[in-house]
N, C-alpha and C positions, 0 to 999 in steps of 0.2 A: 208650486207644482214643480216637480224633477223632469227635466230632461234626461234623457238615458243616452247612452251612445251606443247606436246599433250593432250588433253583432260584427258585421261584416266590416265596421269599421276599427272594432278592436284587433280582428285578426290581422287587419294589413299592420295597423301600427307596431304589433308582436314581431309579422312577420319581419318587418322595415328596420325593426330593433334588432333581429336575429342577424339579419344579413351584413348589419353594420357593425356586430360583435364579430363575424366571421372576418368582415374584411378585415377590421381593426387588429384579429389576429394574425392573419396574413402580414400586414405591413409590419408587423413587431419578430415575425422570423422567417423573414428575407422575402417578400413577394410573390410566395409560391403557395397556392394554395392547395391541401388534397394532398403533401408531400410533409414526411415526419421532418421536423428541423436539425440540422445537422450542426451538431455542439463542435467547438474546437477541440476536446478531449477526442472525438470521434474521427476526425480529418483525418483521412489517408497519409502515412508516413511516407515518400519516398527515398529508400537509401540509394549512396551514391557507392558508385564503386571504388571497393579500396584503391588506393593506387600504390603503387609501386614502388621499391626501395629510389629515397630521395641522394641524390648527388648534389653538392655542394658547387659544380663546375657542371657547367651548363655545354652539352654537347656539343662538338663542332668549335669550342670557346679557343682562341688566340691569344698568344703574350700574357698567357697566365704565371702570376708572381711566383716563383716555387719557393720562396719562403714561407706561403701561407700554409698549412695545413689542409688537405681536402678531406674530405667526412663522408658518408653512407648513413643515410637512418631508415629505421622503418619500425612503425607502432608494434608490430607484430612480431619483432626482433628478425637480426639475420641471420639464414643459413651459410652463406657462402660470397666472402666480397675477395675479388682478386684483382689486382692493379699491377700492370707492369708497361716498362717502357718499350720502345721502337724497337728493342735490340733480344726483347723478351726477359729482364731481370726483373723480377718480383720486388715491389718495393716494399721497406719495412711496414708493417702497418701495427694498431693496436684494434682490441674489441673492448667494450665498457661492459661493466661487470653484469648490463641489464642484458647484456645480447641486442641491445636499440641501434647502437651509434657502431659507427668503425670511421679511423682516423690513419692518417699515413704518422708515422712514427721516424722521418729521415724529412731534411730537406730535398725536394727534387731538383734537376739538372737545368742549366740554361739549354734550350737547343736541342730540347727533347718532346716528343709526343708519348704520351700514355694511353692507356684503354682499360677504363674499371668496368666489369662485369660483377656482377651483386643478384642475389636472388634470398628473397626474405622467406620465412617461417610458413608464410600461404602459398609457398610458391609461383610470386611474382618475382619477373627479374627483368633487367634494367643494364643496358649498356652504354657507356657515355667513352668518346675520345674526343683530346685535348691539347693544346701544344705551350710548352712555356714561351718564354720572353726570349728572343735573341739579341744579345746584347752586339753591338760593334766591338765595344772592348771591358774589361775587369778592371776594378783597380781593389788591392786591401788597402787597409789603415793600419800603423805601427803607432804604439800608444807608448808615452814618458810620461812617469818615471817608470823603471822597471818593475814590476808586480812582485810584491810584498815587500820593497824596499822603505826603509823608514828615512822620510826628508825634513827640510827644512820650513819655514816656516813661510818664505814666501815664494815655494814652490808652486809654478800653475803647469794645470794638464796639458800636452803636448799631442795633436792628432796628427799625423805624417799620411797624405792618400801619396797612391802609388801614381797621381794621374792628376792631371788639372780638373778640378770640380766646376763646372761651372755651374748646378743647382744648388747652391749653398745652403739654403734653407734647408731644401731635401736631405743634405747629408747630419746637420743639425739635428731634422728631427730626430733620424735614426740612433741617434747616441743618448743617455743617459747616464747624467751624473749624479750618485748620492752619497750623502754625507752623514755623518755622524757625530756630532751634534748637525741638526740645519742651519745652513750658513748663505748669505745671499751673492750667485755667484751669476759670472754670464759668460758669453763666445766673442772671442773675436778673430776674424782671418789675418793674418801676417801676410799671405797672397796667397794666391789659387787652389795650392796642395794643402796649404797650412792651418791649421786652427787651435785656437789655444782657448781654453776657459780659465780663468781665475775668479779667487773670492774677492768681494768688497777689499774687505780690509786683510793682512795678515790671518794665517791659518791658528787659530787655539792649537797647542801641543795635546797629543791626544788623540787628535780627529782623525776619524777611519772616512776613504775615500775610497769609490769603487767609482767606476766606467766601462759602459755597457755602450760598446760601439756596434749595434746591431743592424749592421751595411748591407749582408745577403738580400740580393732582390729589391734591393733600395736603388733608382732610379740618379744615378748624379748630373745628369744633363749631359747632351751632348753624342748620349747613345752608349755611355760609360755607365756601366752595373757595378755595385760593391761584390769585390770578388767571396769575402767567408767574413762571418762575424770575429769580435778580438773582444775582450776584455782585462781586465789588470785591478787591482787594489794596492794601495801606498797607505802608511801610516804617520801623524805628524809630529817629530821628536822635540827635543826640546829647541825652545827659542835662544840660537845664538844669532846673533847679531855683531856685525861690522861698521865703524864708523870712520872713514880715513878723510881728513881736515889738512887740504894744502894751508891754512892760515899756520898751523902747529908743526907741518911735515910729518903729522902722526897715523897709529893706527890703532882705534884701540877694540877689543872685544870684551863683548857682552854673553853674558848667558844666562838666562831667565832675567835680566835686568841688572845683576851684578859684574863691573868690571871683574875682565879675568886677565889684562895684561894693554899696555900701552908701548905700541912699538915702532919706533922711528923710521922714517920711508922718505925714498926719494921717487918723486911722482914724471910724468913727463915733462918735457921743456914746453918753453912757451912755442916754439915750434910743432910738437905734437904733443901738446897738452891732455892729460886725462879729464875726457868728460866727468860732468859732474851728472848725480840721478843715482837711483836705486839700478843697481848688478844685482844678479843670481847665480851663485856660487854652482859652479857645472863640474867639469870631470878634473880631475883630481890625478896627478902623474909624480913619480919619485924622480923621471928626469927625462927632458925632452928638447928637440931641438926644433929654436925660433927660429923662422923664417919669413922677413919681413916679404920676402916677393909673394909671397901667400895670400898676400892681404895690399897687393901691389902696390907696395915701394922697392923699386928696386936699389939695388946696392951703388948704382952709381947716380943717386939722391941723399946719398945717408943709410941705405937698409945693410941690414945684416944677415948673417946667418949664426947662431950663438947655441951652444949644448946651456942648458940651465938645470940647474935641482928644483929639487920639488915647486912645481907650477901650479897654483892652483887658479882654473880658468873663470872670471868672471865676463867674458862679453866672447860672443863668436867672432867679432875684428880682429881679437890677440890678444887682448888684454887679459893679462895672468897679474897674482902676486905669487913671486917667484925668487927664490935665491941671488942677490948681487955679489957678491965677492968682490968687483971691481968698483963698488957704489958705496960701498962703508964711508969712507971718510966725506960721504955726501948726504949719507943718509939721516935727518934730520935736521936738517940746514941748506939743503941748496938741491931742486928738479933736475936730473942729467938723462931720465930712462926716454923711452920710443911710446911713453903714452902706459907702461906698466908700472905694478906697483913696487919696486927694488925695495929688497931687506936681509939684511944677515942668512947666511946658510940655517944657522938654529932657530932662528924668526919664523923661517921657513916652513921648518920641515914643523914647526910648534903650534903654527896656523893650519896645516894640512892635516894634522892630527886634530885638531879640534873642531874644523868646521863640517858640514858636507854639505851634501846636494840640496839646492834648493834653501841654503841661508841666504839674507840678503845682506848686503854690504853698500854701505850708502858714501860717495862720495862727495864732497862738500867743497867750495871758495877756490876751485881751480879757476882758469879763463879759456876752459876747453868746451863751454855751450854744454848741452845735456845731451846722453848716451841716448840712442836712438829705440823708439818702443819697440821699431823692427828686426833691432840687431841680432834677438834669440833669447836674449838674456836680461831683456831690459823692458820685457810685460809692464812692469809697475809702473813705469815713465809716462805709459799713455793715458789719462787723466781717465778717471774712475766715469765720470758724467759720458765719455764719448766710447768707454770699451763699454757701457752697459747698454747704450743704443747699439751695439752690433753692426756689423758691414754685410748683412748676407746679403747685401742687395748689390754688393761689389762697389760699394763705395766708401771712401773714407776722408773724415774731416777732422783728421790730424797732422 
């Protein structure tokens, strides 16, 4: 026999089913029952309001660099961006070709306040004032060798500040040197003012050198600002070379590697002996007068005072080779000079025509100790291992 199941009992079960399909729908779009479900494509958009032509310097801002450039943008392009100083001069500015950006087109002043006013395409605008850096004091940099001068081959860069550095790194960063072919080179300070880079080894003939001392706004410690950027380019001529041998009393030169004359020299005495080490061949004169108290010896130790021909300077102490007249009958056979290198009037003037700036000339088997790396002239002396560690740190272990 069937049991049936009473009417009233399949309605609740219906019903029980229904209400558990409703809630199930409920929990599946969001809890809310009796309310259409709201899709993400549907979600209220809130926009935010444009905002306003952007400034690069930030209002009210102090000891701003005025090397950097400052800018104005706006998505909408701008109508109208004006910048001027404390004094009311306009400064240069430029617009990009979108009408988006505006830029100052001049370096700005130490020791100045400015005020840019901007107003964009929508009619938003924007006023910002600002003040640069006040420095204590300026210094420039003077760069050797002379710009577009062609040198010798172990010619190194020469940075001269106007002022004692004491952030050295700082001033470091600020420069850039590049080359042509790339060649592995580094810095090192002589002292405070001074800074020299050289290559590894001798320069390839050929090689194009530029330096890009970019000091504006460059911080050198101390409260001292780079007064204006400098730049220069040198080119590397051919490789002459000097070799002078107290064992021989000679002198002979090189050029690209082949002798081009061997010439007998009388070197200093064993009293003022000519260091030995690599010199770099410097300025260059048809006739000049030595003066030993210059380089303090005075005359009543031995110094002189002496008119000479053609001098050509290897060391900033004094040391030239230089015209003897009075040193012929020595020259080759027997030391009688103050530490130079004595030879014939036409030895002379036949060396000064042939070398220039920045050859180097190597002297050898004197008992004069070695030419000092500080003397100006004599970079190559200080070992390759200790100029490529650098001293920006003010110290040195040579």
């Amino acid at each position: 026999m069937k049991v049936g199941i009473p009417l009233a009992g399949r309605s609740r079960t219906v019903f029980v089913a229904f209400v558990a399909a409703v809630l199930t729908a409920g929990t599946l779009t969001g809890c809310t029952i009796g309310q259409e479900p709201v899709s993400e494509a549907q979600s209220p958009v809130v926009e935010s309001e444009p905002a306003p032509p952007l400034v690069s310097v930030v209002d009210g801002a102090k000891g701003v660099d005025p090397s950097e450039p400052v800018t104005v943008t706006s998505a909408e392009g701008l109508k109208k961006v004006t910048m001027t100083n404390q004094d009311g001069k306009v400064v240069d500015s430029e617009l990009s070709a979108d009408g988006r950006e505006w830029s100052t087109a001049e370096d700005l002043g130490y020791h100045r306040t400015y005020t840019i006013k901007a107003e964009d395409r929508a009619g938003r605008t924007t006023a910002t004032t600002f003040s640069t850096v006040s420095p204590a004091s300026t210094a420039g940099v003077s760069l050797a060798p002379l710009d577009g001068a062609t040198v010798g081959v172990a010619q190194t860069v020469t940075l001269r500040f106007g002022a004692a550095v004491k952030d050295r790194q700082a001033a470091q960063d600020a420069i850039t040197i590049t080359t042509s072919p790339e060649v592995e080179g580094a810095f090192y300070w002589l002292n405070n003012s001074e800074l020299r880079w050289r290559p590894k080894e001798y320069w390839t003939p050929g090689t194009q050198v530029d330096v890009r001392a970019d000091i504006y706004g460059a911080n050198l410690g101390g409260g001292v600002y780079g007064s204006q950027d400098n730049r220069m380019s040198f080119t590397i001529g051919e490789d002459v070379r000097t070799v002078v041998d107290d064992a021989t009393k000679s002198m002979t030169v090189y050029r690209n590697g082949e002798v081009l004359r061997t010439i007998p020299v009388s070197l200093g005495t064993e009293k003022w002996a000519t260091p030995n080490g690599t010199y770099i061949i410097g300025d260059e004169r048809e006739s000049m007068v030595m003066d030993s108290t210059t380089f303090g010896l005075g005359y009543d130790q031995g110094g002189y005072r002496t008119e000479v021909e053609y001098a050509t300077q290897m060391s900033w102490s004094g040391i030239y080779v230089h015209a003897a007249p009075w040193s012929v009958g020595d020259q080759g056979s027997r030391n009688v000079s103050h530490g130079c290198i004595n030879v014939t009037t036409e030895a002379a003037a036949w060396f000064q025509d042939v070398v220039k700036r920045g050859d180097p000339v190597e002297v050898r088997n004197t008992v004069g100790g070695v030419l000092s790396g500080y003397d100006g002239l004599g970079d190559w002396n200080i070992p390759w291992k200790t100029w490529r560690a650098g001293n920006a740190d003010g110290t040195s272990s040579w």
